[in-house]
C-alpha positions in Angstrom: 0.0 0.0 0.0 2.9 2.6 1.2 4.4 1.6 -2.3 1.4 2.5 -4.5 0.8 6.0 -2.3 4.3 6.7 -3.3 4.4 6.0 -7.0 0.7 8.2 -7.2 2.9 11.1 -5.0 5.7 10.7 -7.3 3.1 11.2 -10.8 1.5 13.9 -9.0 4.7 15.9 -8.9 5.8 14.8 -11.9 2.4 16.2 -13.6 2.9 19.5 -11.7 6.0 20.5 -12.4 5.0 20.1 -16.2 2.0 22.5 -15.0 3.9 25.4 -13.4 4.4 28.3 -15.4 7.5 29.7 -17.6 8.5 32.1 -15.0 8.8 29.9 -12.4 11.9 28.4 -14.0 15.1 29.8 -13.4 16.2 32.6 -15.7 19.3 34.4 -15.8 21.2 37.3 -18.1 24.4 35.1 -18.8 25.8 37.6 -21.4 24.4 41.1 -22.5 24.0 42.0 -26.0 27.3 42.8 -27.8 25.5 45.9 -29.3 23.7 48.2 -26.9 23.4 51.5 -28.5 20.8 52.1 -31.1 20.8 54.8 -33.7 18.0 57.0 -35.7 17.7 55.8 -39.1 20.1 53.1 -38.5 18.1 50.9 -36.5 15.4 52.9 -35.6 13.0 55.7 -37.4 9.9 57.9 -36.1 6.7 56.4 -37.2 4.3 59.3 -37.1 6.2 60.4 -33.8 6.5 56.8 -32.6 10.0 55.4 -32.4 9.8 52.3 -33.9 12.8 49.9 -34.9 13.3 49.0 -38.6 13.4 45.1 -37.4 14.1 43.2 -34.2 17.6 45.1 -32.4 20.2 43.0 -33.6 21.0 40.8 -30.1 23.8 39.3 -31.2 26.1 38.2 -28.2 23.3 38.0 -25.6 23.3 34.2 -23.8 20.3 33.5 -21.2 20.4 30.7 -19.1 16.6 28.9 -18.7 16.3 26.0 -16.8 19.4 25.4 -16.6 20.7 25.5 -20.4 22.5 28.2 -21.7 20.5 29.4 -25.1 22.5 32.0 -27.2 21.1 34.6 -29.0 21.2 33.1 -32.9 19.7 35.2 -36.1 18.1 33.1 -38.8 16.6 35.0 -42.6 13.2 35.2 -40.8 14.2 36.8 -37.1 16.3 35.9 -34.1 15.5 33.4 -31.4 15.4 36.5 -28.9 13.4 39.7 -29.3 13.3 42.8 -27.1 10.5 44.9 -26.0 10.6 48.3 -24.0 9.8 47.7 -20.0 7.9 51.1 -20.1 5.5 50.0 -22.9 7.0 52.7 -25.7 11.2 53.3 -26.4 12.5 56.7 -25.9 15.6 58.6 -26.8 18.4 57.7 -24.3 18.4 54.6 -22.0 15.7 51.9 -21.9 14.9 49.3 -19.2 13.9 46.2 -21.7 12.8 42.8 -21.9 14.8 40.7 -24.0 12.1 37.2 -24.2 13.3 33.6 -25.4 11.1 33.7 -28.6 10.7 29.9 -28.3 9.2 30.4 -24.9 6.3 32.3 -24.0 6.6 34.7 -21.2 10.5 34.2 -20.6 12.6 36.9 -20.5 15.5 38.6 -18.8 15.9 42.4 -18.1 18.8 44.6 -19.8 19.5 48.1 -21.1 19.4 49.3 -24.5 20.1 52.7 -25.4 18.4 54.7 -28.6 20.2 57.5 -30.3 18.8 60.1 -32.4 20.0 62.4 -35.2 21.0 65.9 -33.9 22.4 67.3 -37.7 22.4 66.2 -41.1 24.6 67.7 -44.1 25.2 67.2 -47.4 28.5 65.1 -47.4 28.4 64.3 -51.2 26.1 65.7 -53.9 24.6 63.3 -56.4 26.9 61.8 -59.3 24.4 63.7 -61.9 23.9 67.4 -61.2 23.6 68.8 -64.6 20.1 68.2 -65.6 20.0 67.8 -69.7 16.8 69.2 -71.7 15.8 65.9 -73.6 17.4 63.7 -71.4 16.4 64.7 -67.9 14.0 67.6 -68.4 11.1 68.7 -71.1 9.0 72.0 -71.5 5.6 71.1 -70.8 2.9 73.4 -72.8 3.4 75.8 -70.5 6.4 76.1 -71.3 7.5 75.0 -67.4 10.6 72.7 -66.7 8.8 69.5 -65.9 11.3 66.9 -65.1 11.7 63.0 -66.6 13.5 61.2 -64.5 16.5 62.2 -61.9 17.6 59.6 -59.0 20.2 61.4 -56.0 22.8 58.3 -56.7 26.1 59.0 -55.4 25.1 61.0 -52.4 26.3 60.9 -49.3 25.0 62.6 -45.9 26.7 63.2 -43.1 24.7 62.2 -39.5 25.6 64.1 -36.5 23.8 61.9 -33.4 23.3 63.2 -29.9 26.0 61.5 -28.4 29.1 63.7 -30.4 29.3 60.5 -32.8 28.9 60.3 -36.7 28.2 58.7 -39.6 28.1 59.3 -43.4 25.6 57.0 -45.2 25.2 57.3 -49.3 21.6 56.6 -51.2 22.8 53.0 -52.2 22.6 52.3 -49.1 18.7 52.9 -48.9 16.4 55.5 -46.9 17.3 58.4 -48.9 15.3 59.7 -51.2 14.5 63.5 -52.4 11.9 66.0 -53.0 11.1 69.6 -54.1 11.1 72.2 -51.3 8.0 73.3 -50.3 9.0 76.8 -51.5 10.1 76.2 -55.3 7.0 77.0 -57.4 8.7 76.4 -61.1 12.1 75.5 -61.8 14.1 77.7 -63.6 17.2 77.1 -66.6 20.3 77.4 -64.0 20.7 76.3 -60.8 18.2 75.1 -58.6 17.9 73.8 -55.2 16.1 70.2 -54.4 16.5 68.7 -50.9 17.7 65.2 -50.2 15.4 63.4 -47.6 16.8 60.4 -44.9 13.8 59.0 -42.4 12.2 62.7 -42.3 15.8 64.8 -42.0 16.1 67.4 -45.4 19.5 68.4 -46.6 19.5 70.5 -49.6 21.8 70.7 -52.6 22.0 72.1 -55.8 21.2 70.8 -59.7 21.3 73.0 -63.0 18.7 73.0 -65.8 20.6 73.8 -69.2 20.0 73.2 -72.7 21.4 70.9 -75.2 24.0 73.1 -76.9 22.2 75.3 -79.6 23.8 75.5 -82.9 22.0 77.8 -84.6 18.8 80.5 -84.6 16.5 82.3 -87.1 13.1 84.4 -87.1 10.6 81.7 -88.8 7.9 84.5 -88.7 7.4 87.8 -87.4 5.0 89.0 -84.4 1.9 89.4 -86.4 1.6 92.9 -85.6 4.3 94.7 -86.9 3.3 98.3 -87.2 1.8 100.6 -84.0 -0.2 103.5 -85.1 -0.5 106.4 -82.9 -2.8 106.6 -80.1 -4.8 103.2 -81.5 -0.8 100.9 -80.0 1.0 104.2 -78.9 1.2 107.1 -77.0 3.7 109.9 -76.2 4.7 110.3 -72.5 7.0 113.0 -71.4 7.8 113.2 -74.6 8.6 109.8 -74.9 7.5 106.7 -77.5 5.5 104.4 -75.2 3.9 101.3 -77.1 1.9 99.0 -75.6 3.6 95.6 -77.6 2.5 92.1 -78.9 4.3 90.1 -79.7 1.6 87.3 -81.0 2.7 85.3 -84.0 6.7 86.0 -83.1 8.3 81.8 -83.7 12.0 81.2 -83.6 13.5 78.4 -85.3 16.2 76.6 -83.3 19.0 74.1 -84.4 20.6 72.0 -81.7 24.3 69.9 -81.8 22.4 66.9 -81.8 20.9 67.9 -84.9 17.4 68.0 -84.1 15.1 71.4 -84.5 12.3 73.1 -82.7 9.7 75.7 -83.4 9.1 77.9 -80.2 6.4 80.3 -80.7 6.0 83.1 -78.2 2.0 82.6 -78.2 2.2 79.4 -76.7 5.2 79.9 -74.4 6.1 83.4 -73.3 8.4 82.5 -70.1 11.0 81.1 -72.7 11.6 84.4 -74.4 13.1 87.6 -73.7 12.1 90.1 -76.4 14.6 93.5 -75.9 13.5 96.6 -77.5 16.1 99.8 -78.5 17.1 101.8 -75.6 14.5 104.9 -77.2 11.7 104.0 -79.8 11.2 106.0 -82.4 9.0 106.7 -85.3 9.7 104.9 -88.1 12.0 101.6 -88.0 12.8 99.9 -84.8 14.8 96.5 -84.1 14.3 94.3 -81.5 16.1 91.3 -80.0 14.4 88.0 -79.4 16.4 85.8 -76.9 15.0 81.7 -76.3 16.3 80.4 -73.3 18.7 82.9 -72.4 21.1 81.6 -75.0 19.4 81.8 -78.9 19.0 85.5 -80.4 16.9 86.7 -83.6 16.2 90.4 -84.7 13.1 91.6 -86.0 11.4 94.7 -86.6 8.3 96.7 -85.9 7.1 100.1 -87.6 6.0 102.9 -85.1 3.9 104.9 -87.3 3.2 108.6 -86.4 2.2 111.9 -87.7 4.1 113.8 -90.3 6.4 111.0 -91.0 4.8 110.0 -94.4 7.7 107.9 -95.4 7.8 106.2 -92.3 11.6 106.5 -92.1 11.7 107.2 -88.3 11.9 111.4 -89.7 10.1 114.3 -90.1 11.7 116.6 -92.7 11.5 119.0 -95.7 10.8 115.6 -98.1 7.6 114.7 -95.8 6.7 118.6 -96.6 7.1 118.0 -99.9 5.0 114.6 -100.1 2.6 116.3 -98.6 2.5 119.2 -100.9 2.9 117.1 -104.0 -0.6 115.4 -102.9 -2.4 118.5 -102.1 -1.8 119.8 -105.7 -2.2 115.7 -107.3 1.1 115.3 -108.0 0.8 111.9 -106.2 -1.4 109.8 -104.7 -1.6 108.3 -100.8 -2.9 105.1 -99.1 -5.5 105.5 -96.2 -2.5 105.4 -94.0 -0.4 108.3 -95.8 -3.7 110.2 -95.7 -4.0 109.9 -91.8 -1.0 110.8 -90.9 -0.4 114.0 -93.4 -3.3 115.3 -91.7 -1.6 116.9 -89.0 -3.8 120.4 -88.5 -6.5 117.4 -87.9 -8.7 119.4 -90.1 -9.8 116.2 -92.4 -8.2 118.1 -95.0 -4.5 117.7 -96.2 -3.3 120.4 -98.2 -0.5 123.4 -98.2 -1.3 124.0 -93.9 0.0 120.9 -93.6 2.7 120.6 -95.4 3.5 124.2 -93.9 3.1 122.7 -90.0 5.2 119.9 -91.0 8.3 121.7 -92.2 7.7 123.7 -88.6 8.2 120.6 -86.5 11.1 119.4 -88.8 13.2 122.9 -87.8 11.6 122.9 -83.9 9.3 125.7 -84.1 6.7 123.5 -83.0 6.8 120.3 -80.6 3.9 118.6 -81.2 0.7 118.6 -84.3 -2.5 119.5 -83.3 -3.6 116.1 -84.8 -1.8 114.3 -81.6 -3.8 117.2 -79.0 -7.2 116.1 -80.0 
C-alpha cells in the first residue's frame, strides 16, 4: 500500500512541475547583448512620432540561461531566437529598461538596457553623381512652357549624421532610406541652378542641380510678331515726350537648331516665359529693331514700324521731303494710301493740303513740338 501511495505522489509531482508556469523556471542574463546603443535611421526611425525599430535590435552576443541551459542569441533569414521589448511600454531617446524574451518560450525573458540614439544634424557630405540636368534627357517643357522633369535619381550621395552623443556617420543613397523631394518653396524651376532637398527618415538636406540646354547650334526668325506696325494713339502714345507702345508680340516663332541635330519651333504665343524680347534703348517713329532671346542663349532680330504723324515715309523722320510729299498730294502730283492720308493730316482738319505741309516743315526745324492732330 505505502508503495502505491508513493508512486501516485511521485506522478502527482511529476504532472505539476510540467504545469507550473514559464517564469517559475530559473532565468538568468548570462551575457548582455554585444551591441547596446541604437541609432536613428540606422536601427530605428519615427513612425508618425512613434520610435519604432526598422526590425528586431540586432542581439547578437546575448546568452540567457533557462532551466538550466544556456540558449545563445542566434539570427536566422526570418528573425532571431530572442526579441526585445521596452519595459515602459514605448522606447525613448536615451536609455531603456527592456525585456529581452526567449522567442521559443512564451513569457520568458530577462531584463537589460538598450540605449536609442537620435540624429542631432544632417549635411550634405556628397552631392549626387548627376547634377547637370540635360533638356531631352532629364527635363522637357511642358505646354506651359515649365521645366517638368523626366527622371533624376540622387545616386552617389552621401549625408553626413551628426547623433546626440558627439558620434557620426556618413551613409550614401545605395545604401537605402534616402530619397529627395522639391522644397516646399520652389513653385517652377528655372534654366540654371536650382535647389532640391535630399530626404533620410524625415531629416532634409538641400543641394544644388542646373537646368541647361542641349547646346544650340543655330537661330532664325521663322515668322514675325503678327503685328508689326503701331499707329498712334490706337498701339501708342507719347509720354514726357517719350515713344511708349503697348507691344505684342503674338505670331513671333523662332526656329532653333541644336548639336544633336534635331530642330524646334518655339512660338511666343504658346510659351512666353522662354523668351526675352529686348527693345532699342528709345523708340522712335519709323524703324525699330528688337532682340528676341530663347532660353537665355538663342537670339533673332526683327522689326516693328511705329507709325506717327508727319512721317509720311515712315523712315523714323520728319523733314523738308515729308513737306514736300505732302504738298505734291495736295496739288495731285501723287497719290496716298488710307494710312499716308491719316498721318499727313496733321492740323487734324480732315483736309490735307499746303497747312500741312507748312506745319510739317515747322516741327522738322523745332518751331513747333507737337501737331494738333496728336492734341485732340
Amino acid at each position: 500500500m505505502k508503495k502505491i501511495i508513493s508512486i501516485s505522489l511521485c506522478l502527482v509531482l511529476m504532472l505539476a512541475s510540467l504545469l507550473l508556469p514559464a517564469s517559475a523556471y530559473t532565468v538568468e542574463l548570462v551575457s548582455k547583448p554585444d551591441k547596446t546603443v541604437f541609432y536613428e535611421g540606422l536601427d530605428w526611425v519615427y513612425n508618425s512620432s512613434v520610435i519604432t525599430p526598422m526590425s528586431d535590435f540586432d542581439l547578437t552576443g546575448t546568452v540567457i540561461k533557462y532551466n538550466g541551459n544556456n540558449i545563445s542569441f542566434n539570427k536566422f533569414p526570418w528573425g532571431g531566437n530572442m526579441y526585445a521589448e521596452p519595459s515602459g511600454g514605448k522606447w525613448q531617446t536615451g536609455k531603456n529598461k527592456v525585456k529581452i524574451y526567449l522567442d521559443d518560450f512564451d513569457g520568458v525573458y530577462v531584463e537589460s538596457e538598450l540605449t536609442l540614439v537620435a540624429i542631432k544634424k544632417a549635411e550634405l557630405s556628397k552631392s549626387p553623381d548627376k547634377t547637370e540636368l540635360i533638356r531631352g534627357t532629364d527635363w522637357e517643357y511642358d505646354a506651359l512652357g515649365s521645366i517638368s522633369l523626366k527622371k533624376f535619381t540622387p545616386a552617389g550621395a552621401q549625408i553626413k549624421l551628426t547623433f546626440t552623443d558627439g558620434t557620426s556617420k556618413v551613409v550614401s543613397y545605395e545604401d537605402g532610406g534616402m530619397d529627395w523631394i522639391v522644397p516646399g518653396s520652389v513653385d517652377d524651376f528655372v534654366l540654371g541652378t536650382n535647389t532640391l532637398e535630399l530626404t533620410y527618415h524625415g531629416h532634409t538636406v538641400p543641394f544644388n542641380v542646373k537646368f541647361v540646354l542641349e547646346k544650340i547650334q543655330s537661330a532664325s526668325l521663322k515668322s514675325k510678331p503678327s503685328k508689326v506696325n503701331y499707329d498712334f494713339s490706337d498701339d501708342w502714345k507719347y509720354s514726357n515726350g517719350k515713344i511708349v507702345p503697348g507691344y505684342d508680340f503674338s505670331g513671333l516663332k523662332v526656329s532653333i537648331t541644336y548639336s544633336n541635330g534635331t530642330n524646334e519651333v518655339i512660338d511666343y504665343s504658346s510659351v512666353q516665359s522662354r523668351f526675352k524680347i529686348t527693345a532699342p534703348s528709345t523708340v522712335t517713329l519709323g524703324t525699330n529693331k528688337f532682340t528676341a532671346t530663347v532660353d537665355g542663349k538663342a537670339s533673332v532680330e526683327f522689326e516693328l514700324v511705329i507709325r506717327g504723324f508727319g512721317d509720311i515715309d515712315f523712315d523714323g523722320r520728319i523733314n523738308s521731303e515729308d513737306a514736300l510729299s505732302v504738298l505734291q498730294y495736295s496739288v495731285g502730283l501723287v497719290k496716298f494710301n488710307i494710312v499716308k492720308y491719316k498721318y499727313s493730316d496733321v492740323t487734324a482738319d480732315d483736309k490735307v493740303n499746303s497747312s500741312d505741309a507748312l506745319a510739317i516743315l515747322q516741327k522738322a526745324v523745332g518751331t513747333v513740338d507737337y501737331f494738333k492732330s496728336e492734341l485732340v
